[in-house]
N, C-alpha and C positions, 0 to 999 in steps of 0.2 A: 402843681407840677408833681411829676412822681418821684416818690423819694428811694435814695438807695441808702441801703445801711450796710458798711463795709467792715463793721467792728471784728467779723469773727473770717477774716484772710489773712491777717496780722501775724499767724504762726506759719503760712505756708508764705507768702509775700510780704518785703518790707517796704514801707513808706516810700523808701529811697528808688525799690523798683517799679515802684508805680509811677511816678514821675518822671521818672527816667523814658517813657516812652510818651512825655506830652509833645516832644517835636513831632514825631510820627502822626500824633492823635491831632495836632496842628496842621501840619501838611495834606491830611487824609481827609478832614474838616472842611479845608480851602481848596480841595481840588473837587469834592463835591457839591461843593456851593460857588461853583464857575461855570460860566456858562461858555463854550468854545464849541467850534464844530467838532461834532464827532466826538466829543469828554462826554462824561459820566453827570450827566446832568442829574443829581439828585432830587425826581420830584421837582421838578421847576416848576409844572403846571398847575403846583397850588401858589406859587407867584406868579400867573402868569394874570392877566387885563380882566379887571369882572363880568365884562362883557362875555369872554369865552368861557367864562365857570358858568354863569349866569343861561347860555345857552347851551354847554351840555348836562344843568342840572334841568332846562325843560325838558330836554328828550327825554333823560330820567322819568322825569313825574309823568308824561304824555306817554311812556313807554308802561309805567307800573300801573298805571291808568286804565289803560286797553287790556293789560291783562285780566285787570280786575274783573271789566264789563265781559269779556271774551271766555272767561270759564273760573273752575274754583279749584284749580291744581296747577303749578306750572313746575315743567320738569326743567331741571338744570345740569345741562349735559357739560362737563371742564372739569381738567384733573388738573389743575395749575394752584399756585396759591389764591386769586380770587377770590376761585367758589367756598378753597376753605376759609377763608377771610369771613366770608357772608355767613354759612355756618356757624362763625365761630361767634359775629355777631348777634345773631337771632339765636344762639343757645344762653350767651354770655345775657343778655336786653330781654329774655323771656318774653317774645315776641312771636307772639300768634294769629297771626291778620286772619280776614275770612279766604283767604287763597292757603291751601296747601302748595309747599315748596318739596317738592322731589329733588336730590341731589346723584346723579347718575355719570355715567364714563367713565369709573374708577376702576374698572374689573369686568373681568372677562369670564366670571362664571356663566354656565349655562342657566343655572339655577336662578341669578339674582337678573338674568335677559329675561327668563318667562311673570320671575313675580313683577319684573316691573313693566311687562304688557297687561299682565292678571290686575293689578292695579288700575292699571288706565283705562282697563274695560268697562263702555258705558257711562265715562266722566266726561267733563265739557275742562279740555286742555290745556294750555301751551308747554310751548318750546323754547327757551333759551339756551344758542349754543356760544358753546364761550373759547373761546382756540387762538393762539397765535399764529405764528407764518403755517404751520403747519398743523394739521390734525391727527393726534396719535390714535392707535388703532383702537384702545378701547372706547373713546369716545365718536369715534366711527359708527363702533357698533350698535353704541346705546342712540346716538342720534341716528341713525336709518330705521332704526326700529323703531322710534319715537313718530319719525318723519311718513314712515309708512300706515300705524296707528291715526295719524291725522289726515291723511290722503284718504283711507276709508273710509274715516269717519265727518270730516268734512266737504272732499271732493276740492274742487275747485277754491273753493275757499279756506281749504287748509292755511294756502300760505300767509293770510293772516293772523296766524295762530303762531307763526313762525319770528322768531328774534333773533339777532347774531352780532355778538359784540366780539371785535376783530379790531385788527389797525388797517388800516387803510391798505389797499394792494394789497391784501394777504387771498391767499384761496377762499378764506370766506365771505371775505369782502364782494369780491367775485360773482362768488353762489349766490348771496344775498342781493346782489343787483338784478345778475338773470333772471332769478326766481321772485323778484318783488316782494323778497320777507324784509321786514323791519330791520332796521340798520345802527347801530351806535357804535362810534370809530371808539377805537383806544387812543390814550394820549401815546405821541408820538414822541416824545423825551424815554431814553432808555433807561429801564427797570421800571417805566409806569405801567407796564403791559402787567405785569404781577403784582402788582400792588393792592394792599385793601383798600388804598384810597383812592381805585379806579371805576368807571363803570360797571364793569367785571362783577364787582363787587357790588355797588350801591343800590345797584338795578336786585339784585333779590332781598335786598334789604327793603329798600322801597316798597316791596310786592309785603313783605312781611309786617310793614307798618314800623318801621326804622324812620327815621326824619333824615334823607341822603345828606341836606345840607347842614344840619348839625354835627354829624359827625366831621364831615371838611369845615365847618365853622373853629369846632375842637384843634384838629388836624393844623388848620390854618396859624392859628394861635401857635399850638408848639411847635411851627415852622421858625415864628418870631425868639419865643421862648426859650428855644432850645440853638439858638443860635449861636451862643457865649462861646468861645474860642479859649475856654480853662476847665480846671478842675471844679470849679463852682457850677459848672453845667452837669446833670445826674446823667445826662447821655454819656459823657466824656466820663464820669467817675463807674459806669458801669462797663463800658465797651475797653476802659482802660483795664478794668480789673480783669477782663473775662483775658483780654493780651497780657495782661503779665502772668496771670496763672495757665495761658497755653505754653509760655516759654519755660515753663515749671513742666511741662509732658502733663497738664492736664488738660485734656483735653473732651471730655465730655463732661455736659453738663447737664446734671441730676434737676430737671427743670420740677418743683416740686408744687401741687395745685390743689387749695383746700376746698375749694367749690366744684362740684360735680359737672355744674355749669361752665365751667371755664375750660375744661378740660379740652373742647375743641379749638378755643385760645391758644393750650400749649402744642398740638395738632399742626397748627398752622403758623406756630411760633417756630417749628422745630424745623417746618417745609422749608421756610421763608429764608431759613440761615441759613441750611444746608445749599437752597440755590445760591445764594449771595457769599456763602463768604466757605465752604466747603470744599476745596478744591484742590488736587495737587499735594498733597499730604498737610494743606494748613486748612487750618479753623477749630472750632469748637462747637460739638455737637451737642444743641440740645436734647432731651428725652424726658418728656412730661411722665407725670405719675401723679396718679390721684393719692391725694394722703387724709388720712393717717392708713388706707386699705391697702396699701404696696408698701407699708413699714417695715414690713420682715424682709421683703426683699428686697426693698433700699438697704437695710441695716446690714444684709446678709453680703450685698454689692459692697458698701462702705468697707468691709471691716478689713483694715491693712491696705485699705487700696490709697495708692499714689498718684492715680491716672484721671482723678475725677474730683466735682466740686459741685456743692449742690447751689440753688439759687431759689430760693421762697418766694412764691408770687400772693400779694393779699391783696385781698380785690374785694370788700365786703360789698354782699349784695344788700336790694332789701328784702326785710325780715324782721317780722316780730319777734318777741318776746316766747319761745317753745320751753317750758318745765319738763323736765327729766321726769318719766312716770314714775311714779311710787310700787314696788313689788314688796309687800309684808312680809313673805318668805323669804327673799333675797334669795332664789333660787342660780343664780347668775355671780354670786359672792363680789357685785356689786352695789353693798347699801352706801359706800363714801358719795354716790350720783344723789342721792337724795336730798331736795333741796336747793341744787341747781339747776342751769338753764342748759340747753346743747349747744348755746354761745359758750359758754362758762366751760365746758367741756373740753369744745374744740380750741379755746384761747390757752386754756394749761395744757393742751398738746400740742401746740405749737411752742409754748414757754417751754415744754420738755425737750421736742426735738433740738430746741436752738440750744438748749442747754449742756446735754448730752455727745451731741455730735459737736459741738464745739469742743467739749474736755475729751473728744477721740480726736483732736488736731484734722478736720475734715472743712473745707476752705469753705464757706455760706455768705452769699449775698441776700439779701431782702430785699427785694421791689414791692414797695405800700405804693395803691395808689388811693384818692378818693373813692366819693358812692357812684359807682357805677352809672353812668346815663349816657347819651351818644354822644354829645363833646367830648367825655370822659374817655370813652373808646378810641375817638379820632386821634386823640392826645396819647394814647397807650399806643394806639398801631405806628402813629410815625415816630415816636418813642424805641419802640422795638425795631421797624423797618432802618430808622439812622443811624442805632446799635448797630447791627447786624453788615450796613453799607461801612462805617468805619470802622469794624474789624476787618472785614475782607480786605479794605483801602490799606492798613497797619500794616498788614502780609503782605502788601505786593502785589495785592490782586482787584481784578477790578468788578466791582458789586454786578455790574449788569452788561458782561459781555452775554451778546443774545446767541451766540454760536450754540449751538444743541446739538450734539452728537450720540448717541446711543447704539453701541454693538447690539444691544441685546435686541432693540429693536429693527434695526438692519437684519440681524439674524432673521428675526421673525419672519419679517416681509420677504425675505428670502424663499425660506421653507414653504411661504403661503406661494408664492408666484412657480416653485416647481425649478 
């Protein structure tokens, strides 16, 4: 299980007010894990009959399958947490299958539209697009282009190059019928549409040589797990602390990441809250930073600040044994590295930060998890996803209203239609 270590919140929160919000953290628990029409079914459908896990892990594998055989690139057109989930996967799993995974629909540069047709020129393809009810315009752009790139290049048989993971009745559902491309529904329980433990997600993991069912194997487990209705549960002792240090006005949090690899972990860690539990002037914003390289300006952020709380995430990957080179000059006026490892390094940097910034009274939680591997992950994402649904729940708010509203984006489509 993943552990939390809560030793250094003690000067900005006491015992008494952490406790103080287990009704809350009870009722946000029980209303998540009820199943009623129309409630906030948390993820039901890794409870749901093996049979339907069972048959949407074949599409899966028959889906990452065909990609395989059909070309050595597949572009991933979604700006939702999903794609970043998969990302965050295949950075986190150092996972390099023989298909290259393109991740595209994020942007609207002119510049990043041509390299990524300049790319595809002269490659053998696919297409995975990934959208809810509705399709935002930069992922419009990068799939017509994508879309058009394969009609050239294959003709008629493009549209088997084509993939679209949607929920049922949605506009792509639609397309993908018309047009005869490949079809994987989203689960239909609300907040599964964004989840890393959706299709969405497993299908480029799959392509990348991820084991899908391992990670929901994981996932499954800390469904059971993490199910404890107290403080003995590290869900409850993490999602409790992050609620009593927002009722403190802190409210962001200094998500702090010593693997380079994981960095699109905290990426997708920060997406995931921000939809779930950001909303209305309540929540708690994460913001990843790679460390010890963002120290100055963590340190420089911390100093006198009352509005923020960091949170360490350790995640050891695997890794040998690296010695610190030897420089006879010491031209760098570091000879004290001599002798050690860059484990040994990076472990008295992190003994320093927790040190340091605890005797500056700056609130720090710890999430250790085990050696990274895809059950591990499984267990880390619905870990963080159950956080994130029982903060929102704590507020008053509810993890997975699917309402989407955007001015800026109305605006847009304004100005485009004249």
């Amino acid at each position: 299980m993943i552990e939390v270590e809560l030793s250094n919140i003690w000067g900005s929160v006491s015992l008494p007010d952490l406790l103080s919000g287990e009704k809350d953290l009870f009722d946000a628990h029980m209303q998540l894990r009820t199943n009623v029409p129309d409630g906030p079914d948390f993820l039901g459908w890794l409870n749901a009959p093996e049979g339907v896990m069972a048959r949407a892990m074949l599409a899966i594998g028959k889906a990452a399958e065909k990609i395989a055989e059909l070309g050595d690139t597949l572009v991933v057109v979604g700006n939702g947490d999903a794609p970043l989930a998969a990302q965050a996967a295949i950075r986190a799993l150092g996972k390099e299958g023989s298909v290259r995974l393109i991740f595209a629909g994020t942007s609207l540069s002119a510049s990043a539209y041509e390299q990524l047709c300049s790319r595809l020129e002269g490659q053998d393809f696919c297409l995975l697009l990934i959208a809810q009810s509705a399709v935002d315009m930069e992922c419009g752009v990068a799939s017509r282009a994508v879309r058009w790139l394969l009609d050239r290049h294959y003709g008629p048989e493009a549209r088997q190059h084509i993939f679209v993971c949607a929920p049922k009745d949605s506009l792509l559902h639609g397309m993908a019928q018309e047009e005869g491309y490949t079809f994987l529904a989203q689960p239909a329980q609300l907040g599964c549409a964004d989840s890393a433990l959706s299709p969405a997600a497993l299908l480029p993991m799959a392509v990348s040589g991820i084991e899908p069912l391992s990670v929901l194997e994981g996932a499954g487990q800390a469904y059971h797990d993490y199910d404890l209705r107290a403080f003995e549960n590290p869900v409850w002792m993490y999602a409790g602390a992050r609620h009593a240090l927002e009722l403190r006005m802190r409210r962001t949090e200094l998500l702090g990441i010593f693997e380079p690899d994981c960095m699109a972990l905290g990426r997708w860690w920060a997406s995931s809250t921000a939809r779930r539990s950001c909303r209305g002037g309540y929540g708690v914003l994460p913001v990843p930073a790679e460390l010890p390289g963002a120290l100055d300006t963590l340190d420089a952020m911390l100093d006198g600040s009352r509005s923020a709380f960091e949170t360490f995430l350790r995640i050891p990957l695997p890794a040998r044994r690296r010695n610190i080179e030897l420089d006879w000059k010491d031209y760098d006026d570091l000879g004290y590295l001599s002798g050690h490892s860059v484990g040994e390094a990076e472990g008295a940097m992190f003994d320093a930060l927790v040190q340091t910034h605890a005797s500056l009274d700056i609130p720090l939680i710890i999430l250790s998890a085990g050696q990274l591997d895809a059950p591990q992950l499984g267990e880390l994402f619905y870990f963080l996803e159950l956080t994130a649904a029982l903060c929102a729940a704590t507020d008053g708010l509810n993890p997975f209203d699917r309402k989407r509203s955007s001015p800026t984006r109305a605006q847009a489509a304004a100005l485009l239609r004249g």
